[in-house]
C-alpha positions, 0 to 999 in steps of 0.5 A: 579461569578457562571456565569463567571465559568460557561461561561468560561468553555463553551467557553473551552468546544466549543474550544476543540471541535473545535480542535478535529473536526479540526484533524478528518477533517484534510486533507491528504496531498498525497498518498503511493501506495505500491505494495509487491512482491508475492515471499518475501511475501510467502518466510518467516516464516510467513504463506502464501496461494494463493487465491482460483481462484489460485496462482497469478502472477509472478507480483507485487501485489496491497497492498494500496493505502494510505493517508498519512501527510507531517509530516510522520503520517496518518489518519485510518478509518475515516467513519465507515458510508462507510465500503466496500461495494462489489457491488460497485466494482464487475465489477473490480472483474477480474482485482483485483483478477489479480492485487490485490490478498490475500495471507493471510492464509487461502486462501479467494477470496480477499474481506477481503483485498479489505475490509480492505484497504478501511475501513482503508485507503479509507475512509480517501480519499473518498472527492476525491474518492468514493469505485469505483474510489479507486480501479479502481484508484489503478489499473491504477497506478499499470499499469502506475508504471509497477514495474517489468518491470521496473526493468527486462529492468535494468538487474534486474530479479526475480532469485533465487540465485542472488543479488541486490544492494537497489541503483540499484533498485530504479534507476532502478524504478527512471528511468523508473518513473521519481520519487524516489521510497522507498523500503522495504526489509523483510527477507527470512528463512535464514534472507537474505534481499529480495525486499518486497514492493515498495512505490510511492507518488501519488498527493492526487487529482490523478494527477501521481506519485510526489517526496515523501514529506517524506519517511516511517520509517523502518528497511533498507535493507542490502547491498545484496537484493535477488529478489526471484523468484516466478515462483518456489514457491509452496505453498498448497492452505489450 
C-alpha cells in the first residue's frame, strides 16, 4: 500500500512537471511590432530626454518587436542564459540609434532599451531569431511598414492644432500595408487623444505583415486624434 502512495505521487509529480515544461516551451504564435511617435512620447507629464547623440528624428521610432499568443497573452523573459549582449549588434548601432532610440530620462545611448526588449521579448523568439536577426529584423519592418509616410500621402501630417479621426489613420496605414493596424492613443498635458504607437502583426517565421489574430487590450482613442508635431518640441538633454 505504501508503494501504491508513493508511486502515485511520482506519476503526479512527473505529469506536473510535463504541464510546466509544456508552457515554458510553449510557442509563439506571431509578432506585434509597435512603433511610437516621438512627439506623444515627450508631449506628456511624463518625463522625456533625447539621447545623447541628439534629438531624433521627426519619425516613428522602433518600440519591439514582440511574441505574442493567439488568446491575447504572451511570453517574457524566456532565457536568462541570452541577455543582451552589445557586440552581437554593434554594426546596427548607426541604424538603431536612427530608428530605434530612447527617450527615457536620463538621456542614455540606447543600450538599456535594446537591452530591455531583448531580454523580455527576444528571448522568447530566439528558435527563429538569434540577437542579430532580431534587430536587424525590426529595422526592415520599420523600413517595409514606412508609417509615417503612409499617413502624410492621406493628407495626414504631423501639426500641431489639427485633428484626426482613429478610422482614417488606420485606413491610411491599411492602404499603404495591405493590413489593419491597432492604434494607440495616449494623452497630451491637457488630456487630448494623441497618435502614440502603431502596432502590426508580423508572421513568427518573418514572412511580413499578416492580419492580427487578436488586438491588445487598452483604453480607445477619442473621436479627435491630435498627431502632434515633432519638429517643434524642445526638450533639455539632462
Amino acid at each position: 500500500m505504501k508503494y501504491c502512495r508513493w508511486s502515485i505521487l511520482l506519476k503526479l509529480l512527473v505529469l506536473q512537471c510535463f504541464a510546466i515544461l509544456s508552457v515554458v516551451s510553449k510557442e509563439f504564435d506571431f509578432y506585434y511590432f509597435v512603433q511610437q511617435w516621438p512627439a506623444s512620447y515627450c508631449d506628456t507629464k511624463k518625463s522625456c530626454c533625447y539621447p545623447v547623440t541628439g534629438k531624433p528624428q521627426e519619425d516613428f521610432g522602433i518600440h519591439g518587436l514582440w511574441p505574442n499568443y493567439n488568446d491575447g497573452s504572451y511570453p517574457t523573459e524566456c532565457d536568462s542564459n541570452n541577455t543582451f549582449d552589445y557586440s552581437q549588434v554593434v554594426d546596427l548601432t548607426s541604424s538603431l540609434q536612427e530608428n530605434w532610440p530612447t527617450l527615457a530620462c536620463p538621456s542614455a545611448f540606447g543600450l538599456k532599451f535594446w537591452g530591455h526588449e531583448w531580454d523580455k521579448h527576444g528571448t522568447c523568439c530566439e528558435t527563429y531569431l538569434d540577437q542579430h536577426s532580431y534587430f536587424a529584423f525590426a529595422l526592415q519592418l520599420r523600413e517595409k511598414a514606412n508609417t509615417l509616410q503612409s499617413l502624410i500621402a492621406a493628407g495626414i501630417t504631423p501639426t500641431d492644432g489639427k485633428h484626426y479621426t482613429l478610422n482614417e489613420i488606420k485606413g491610411a496605414i491599411k492602404e499603404a500595408t495591405g493590413f489593419t493596424p491597432w492604434i494607440e492613443c495616449n494623452k497630451d498635458v491637457y488630456k487630448n487623444h494623441q497618435l502614440y504607437q502603431v502596432y502590426m502583426c508580423v508572421d513568427k517565421t518573418g514572412l511580413g505583415f499578416i492580419e492580427c489574430p487578436v488586438f491588445p487590450h487598452g483604453a480607445p482613442c477619442g473621436n479627435a486624434i491630435a498627431f502632434p508635431s515633432f519638429s517643434a518640441t524642445s526638450v533639455d538633454v539632462l
